[in-house]
C-alpha positions as semicolon CSV with decimal commas, in nm:
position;residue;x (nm);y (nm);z (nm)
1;X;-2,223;3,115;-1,409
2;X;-2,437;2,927;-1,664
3;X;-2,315;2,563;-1,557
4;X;-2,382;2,685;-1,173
5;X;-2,713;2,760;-1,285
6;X;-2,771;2,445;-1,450
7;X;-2,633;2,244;-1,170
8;X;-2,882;2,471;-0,937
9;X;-3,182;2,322;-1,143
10;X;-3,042;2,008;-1,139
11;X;-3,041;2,014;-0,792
12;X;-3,391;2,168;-0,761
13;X;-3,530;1,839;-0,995
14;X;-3,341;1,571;-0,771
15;X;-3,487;1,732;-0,400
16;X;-3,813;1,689;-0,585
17;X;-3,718;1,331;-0,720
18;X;-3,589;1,252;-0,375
19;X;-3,950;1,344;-0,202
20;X;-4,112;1,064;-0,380
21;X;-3,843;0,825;-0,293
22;X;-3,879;0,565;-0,011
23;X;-3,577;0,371;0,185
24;X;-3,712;0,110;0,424
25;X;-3,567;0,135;0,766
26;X;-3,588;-0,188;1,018
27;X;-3,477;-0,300;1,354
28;X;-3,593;-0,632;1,574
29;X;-3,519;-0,891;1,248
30;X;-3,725;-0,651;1,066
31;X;-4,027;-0,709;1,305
32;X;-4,030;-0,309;1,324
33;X;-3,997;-0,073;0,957
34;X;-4,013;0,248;0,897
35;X;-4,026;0,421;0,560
36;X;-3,873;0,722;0,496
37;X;-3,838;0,966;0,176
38;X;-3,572;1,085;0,027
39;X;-3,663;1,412;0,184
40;X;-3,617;1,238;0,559
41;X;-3,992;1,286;0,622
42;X;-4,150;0,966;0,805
43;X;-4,415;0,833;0,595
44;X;-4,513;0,536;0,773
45;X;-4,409;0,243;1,070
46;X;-4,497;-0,119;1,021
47;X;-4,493;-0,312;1,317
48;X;-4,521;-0,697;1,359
49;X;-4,846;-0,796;1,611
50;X;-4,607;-1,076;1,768
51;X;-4,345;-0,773;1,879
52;X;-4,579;-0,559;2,050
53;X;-4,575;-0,618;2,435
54;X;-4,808;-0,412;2,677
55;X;-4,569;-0,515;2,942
56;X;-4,268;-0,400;2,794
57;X;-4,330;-0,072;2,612
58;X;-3,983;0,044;2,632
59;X;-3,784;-0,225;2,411
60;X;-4,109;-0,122;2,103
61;X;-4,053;0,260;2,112
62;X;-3,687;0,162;2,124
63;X;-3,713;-0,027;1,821
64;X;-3,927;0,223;1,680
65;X;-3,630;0,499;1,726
66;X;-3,400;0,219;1,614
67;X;-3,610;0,154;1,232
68;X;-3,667;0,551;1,210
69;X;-3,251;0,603;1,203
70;X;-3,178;0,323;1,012
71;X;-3,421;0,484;0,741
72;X;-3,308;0,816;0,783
73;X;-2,941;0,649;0,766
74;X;-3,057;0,533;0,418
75;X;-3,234;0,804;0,318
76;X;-2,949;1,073;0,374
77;X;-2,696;0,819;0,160
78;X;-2,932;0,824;-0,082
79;X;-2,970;1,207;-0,132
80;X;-2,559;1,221;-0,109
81;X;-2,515;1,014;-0,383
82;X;-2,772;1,124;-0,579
83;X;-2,625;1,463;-0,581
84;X;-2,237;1,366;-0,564
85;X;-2,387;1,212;-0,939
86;X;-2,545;1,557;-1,048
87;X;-2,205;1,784;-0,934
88;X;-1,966;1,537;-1,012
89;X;-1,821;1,569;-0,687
90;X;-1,805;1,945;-0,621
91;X;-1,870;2,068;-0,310
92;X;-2,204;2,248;-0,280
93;X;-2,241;2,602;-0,093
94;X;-2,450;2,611;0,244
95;X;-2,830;2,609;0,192
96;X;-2,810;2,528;-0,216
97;X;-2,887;2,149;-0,153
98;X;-3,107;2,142;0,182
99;X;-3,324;1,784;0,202
C-alpha cells in the first residue's frame, strides 16, 4: 500500500511536470506549428505569412488540424513514457494517471 502511494505522488509530480512541457507539432514543411503541453492543452499556432491563402482557406485550417495532432501525437508519447519510467511498467488503474 505504501509503494502504491508513493507511485500515486509520483504520478501527481509528473502530470504537473508534464503541464509545463511543450512538444512542437508541424505540418506543410513546418510552414504551420503548433505547441502543445504535456497536458494536451494548445498553447499556441505559428503560421508562416507565405502559407496563408485567402483563396484557399481550406488546405490552412487543414494544416492547422494536421500540426495540432501531430503535437498532441507527441505530447501523449511523451506523458506515456514519462510514466512507463515512474511505474516501471505496471499498468495503472482507470482515472489514477488522467493528462
Amino acid at each position: 500500500m505504501r509503494q502504491a502511494k508513493g507511485i500515486q505522488q509520483k504520478i501527481q509530480k509528473l502530470q504537473n511536470d508534464l503541464a509545463e512541457r511543450v512538444v512542437e507539432g508541424s505540418a506543410g514543411g513546418g510552414m504551420v506549428k503548433a505547441y502543445i503541453n504535456g497536458k494536451m492543452e494548445l498553447l499556441k499556432v505559428k503560421i508562416e505569412p507565405e502559407v496563408v491563402d485567402p483563396n484557399d482557406v481550406g488546405m490552412l485550417e487543414d494544416l492547422i488540424v494536421a500540426a495540432f495532432t501531430d503535437g498532441t501525437r507527441k505530447a501523449k508519447k511523451m506523458a506515456e513514457e514519462e510514466l512507463a519510467r515512474i511505474t516501471g511498467g505496471l499498468p495503472i488503474p482507470p482515472g489514477m494517471f488522467s493528462m
